[in-house]
N, C-alpha and C positions, 0 to 999 in steps of 0.2 A: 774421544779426543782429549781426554786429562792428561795433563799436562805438555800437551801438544800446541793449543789456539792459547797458547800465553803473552804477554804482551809483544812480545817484541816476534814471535812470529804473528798475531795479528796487525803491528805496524806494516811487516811486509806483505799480505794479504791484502790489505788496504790500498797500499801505492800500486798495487797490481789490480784493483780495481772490484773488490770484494763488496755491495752497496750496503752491506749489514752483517753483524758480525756478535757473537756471542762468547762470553768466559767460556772459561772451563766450568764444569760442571759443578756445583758449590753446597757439600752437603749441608742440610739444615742442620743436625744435631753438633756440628763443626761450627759454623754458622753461630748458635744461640750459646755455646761453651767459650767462645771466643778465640779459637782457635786459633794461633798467630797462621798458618800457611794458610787456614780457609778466608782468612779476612787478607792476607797479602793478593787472593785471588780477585777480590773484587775491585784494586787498582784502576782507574781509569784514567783516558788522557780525551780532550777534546779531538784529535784527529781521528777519532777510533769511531764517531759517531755516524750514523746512529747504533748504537751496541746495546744488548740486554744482558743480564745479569743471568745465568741460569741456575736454576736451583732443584736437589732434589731430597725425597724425604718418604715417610711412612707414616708418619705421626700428623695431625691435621695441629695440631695445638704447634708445633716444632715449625713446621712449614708456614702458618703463619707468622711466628715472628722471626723468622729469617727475613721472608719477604718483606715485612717492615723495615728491619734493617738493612737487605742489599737497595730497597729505597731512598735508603738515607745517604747513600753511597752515589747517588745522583746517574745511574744509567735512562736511556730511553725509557727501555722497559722491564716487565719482571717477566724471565719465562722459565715454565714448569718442565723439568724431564721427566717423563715417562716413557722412555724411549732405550736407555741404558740398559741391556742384555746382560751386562757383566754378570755374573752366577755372584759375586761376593753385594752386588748390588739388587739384583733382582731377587734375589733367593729370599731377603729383607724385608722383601715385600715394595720396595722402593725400587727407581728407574720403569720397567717395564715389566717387574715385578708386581704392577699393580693392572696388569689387566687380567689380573685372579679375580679382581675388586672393584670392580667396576662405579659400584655406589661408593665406594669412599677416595676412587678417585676423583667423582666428579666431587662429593662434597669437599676436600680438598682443594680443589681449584675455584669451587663457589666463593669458601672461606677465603682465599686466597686475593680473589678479585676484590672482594668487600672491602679489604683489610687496607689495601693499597688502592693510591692515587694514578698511579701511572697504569697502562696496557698490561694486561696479561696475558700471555700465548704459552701454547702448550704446547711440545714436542712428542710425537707415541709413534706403535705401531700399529700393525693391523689385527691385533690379537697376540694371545700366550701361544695358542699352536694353530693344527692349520684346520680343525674340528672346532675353533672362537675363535675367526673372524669378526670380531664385533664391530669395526670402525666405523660402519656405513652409520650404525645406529646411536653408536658412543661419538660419535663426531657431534651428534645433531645435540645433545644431550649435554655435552663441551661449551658449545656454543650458547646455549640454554642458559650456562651459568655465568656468562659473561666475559669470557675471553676475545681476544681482538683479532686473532690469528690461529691457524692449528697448519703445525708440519706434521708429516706422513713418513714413516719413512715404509718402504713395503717388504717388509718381510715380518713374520712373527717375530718374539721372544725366542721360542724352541730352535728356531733359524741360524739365529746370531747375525753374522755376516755371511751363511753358505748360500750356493745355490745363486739363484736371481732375483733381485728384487720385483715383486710384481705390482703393475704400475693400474691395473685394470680396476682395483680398489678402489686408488687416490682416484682416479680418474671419477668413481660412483661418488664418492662423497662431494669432490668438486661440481657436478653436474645433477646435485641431488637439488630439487629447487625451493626445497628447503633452508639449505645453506645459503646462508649470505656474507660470512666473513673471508677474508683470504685466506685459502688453502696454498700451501707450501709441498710441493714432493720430493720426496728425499731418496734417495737409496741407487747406486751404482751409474750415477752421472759423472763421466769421468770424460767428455769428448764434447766440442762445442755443438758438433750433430745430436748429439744425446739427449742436448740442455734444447736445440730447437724440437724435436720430437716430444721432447715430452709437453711444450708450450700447445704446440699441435696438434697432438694427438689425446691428450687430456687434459687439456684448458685449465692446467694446473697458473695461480697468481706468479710464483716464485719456485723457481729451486734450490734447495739449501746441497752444499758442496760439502761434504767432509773427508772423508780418506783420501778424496783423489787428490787435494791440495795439499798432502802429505811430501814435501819433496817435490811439489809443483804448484808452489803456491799462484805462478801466474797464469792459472788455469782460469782465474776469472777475466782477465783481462783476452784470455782465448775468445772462450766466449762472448764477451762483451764483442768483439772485433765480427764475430762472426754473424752476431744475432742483428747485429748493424749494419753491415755492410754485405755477408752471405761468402765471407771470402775467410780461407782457412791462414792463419799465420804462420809462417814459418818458424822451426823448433828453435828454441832458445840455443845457440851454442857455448860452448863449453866456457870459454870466455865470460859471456854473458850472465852464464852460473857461477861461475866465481866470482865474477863481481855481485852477486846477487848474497853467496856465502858469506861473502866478508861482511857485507852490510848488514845481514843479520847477526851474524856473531858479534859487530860492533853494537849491537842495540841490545842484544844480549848481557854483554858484557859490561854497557850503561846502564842497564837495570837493576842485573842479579850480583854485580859484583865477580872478578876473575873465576872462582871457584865452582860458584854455583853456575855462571853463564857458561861456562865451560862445558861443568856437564852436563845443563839442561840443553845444550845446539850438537850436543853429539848425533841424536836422532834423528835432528833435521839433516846433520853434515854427511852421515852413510846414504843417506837417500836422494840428495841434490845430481849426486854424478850416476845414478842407477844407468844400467847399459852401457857403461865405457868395458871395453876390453883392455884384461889383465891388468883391471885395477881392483884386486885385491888386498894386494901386499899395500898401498896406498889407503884403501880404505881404512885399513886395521890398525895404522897410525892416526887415520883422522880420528878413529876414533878412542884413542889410547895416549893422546898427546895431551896433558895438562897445563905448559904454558901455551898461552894465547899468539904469542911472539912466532912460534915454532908451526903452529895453526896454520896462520897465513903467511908463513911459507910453505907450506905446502900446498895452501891453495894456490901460490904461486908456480909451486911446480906443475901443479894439476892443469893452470892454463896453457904453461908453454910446453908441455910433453904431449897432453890430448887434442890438439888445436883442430 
């Protein structure tokens, strides 16, 4: 989700009803170098709470004083990714790259919790491939070293995003009675039935939302709607997404300044209208258009042509 949950798509996450909410991913060695865009990520506003800082890394000496300092930066919490697949990240040895290493993930997350005042949670998967599965055991072992929380997400490293996530994992760790912190399940929750099944079916605390909020950020507020009252909401129409685009692109555009808001909401802008027919030649302007002015007009045309 780099450069995806940035501020101004987390304000809209939020008002759509998102209860916690996390940076982008925030390397340490960016982090302790002082790296102007790694320390623009760690930006906060009070409406975005409760939010954690995420950070990731390879080096136990690095990662603790990142964590020091995304502390000082005043989030809820500090949370660890070992969960990142990415091959320019894992291959590093960092993200989920570290469930090669099991010992020096945990002693990194030990250091980690020591160093810092506030919660520390850890994000991971279920193992490097599908021969170390270790979670059941490395969960307990997480926990051990004093973290507050552990998300799941179910699939290996070797996985990436293919295939299905399997939930029969998360479910053993959450029900090990061993465990006693909140577990979190993560991986191919994209439907408010999804988010009750998995509550149901593996007694998981939370579940964390990510792709599918890609272009649907009010997928929380689905849920939310659903897990309350058991009644499904009807689809946002098109209308309803435009005024949704423009509102991000204005907060966008508050933050990053014309140029960069621009092109940072290009990714959100191709994926707000996904399945409108013969909006292609439309799309390819949305996302090819650099004044903001010309923007929303198109989203204006978008509402009264798709209605």
């Amino acid at each position: 989700m780099e450069d995806v949950t940035d501020l101004s798509f987390r304000y809209i996450c939020k008002e759509y009803g998102a209860d916690m909410m996390y940076t982008e991913f925030i390397s340490s060695d960016g982090l302790i170098r002082d790296a102007a865009k790694t320390l623009a990520k760690m930006r906060l506003y009070d409406y975005e709470r409760p939010i954690g800082i995420q950070i990731y890394g390879h080096l136990p000496d690095a990662m603790v004083e990142a964590a020091v300092r995304a502390e000082a930066a005043g989030p809820d919490l500090i949370d660890i990714n070992f969960g990142c697949p990415v091959n320019k990240i894992a291959r590093r040895g960092a993200g989920s790259g570290m469930m090669r290493e099991p010992d020096k993930m945990v002693e990194i997350t030990r250091r980690v919790v020591e160093a810092v005042k506030l919660p520390v949670t850890v994000k991971t998967r279920l193992g490097w491939d599908e021969e170390s599965k270790i979670i059941v055991g490395l969960a307990e072992r997480l926990q051990d070293a004093g973290i507050a929380a552990l998300t799941i997400h179910g699939r290996t490293r070797c996985q990436l995003y293919k295939g299905q996530a399997d939930w029969t994992l998360i479910g053993e760790v959450k029900n090990n009675p061993k465990m006693h912190i909140p577990i979190i399940g993560n991986g191919d929750i994209s439907t408010p039935e999804q988010a009750r099944e998995a509550f149901d079916r593996y007694g998981v605390d939370a579940v964390m939302i990510g792709r599918a909020s890609f272009g649907h950020p009010w997928i929380f507020r689905e849920i939310r709607h659903y897990l309350s009252t058991g009644e499904i909401l009807p689809p946002m129409s098109v209308a309803e997404r435009v005024e949704l685009a423009k509102k991000h692109l204005s907060k966008s555009l508050e933050i990053k300044g014309e140029r960069v808001g621009v092109l940072e909401m290009r990714r959100h802008l191709s994926c707000y209208f996904k399945g409108l027919d013969n909006f292609k030649e439309t799309r390819l302007k949305l996302v090819t258009t650099n004044d903001p002015a010309e923007i929303f007009a198109l989203l204006d045309y978008i509402k009264d042509t798709w209605q």
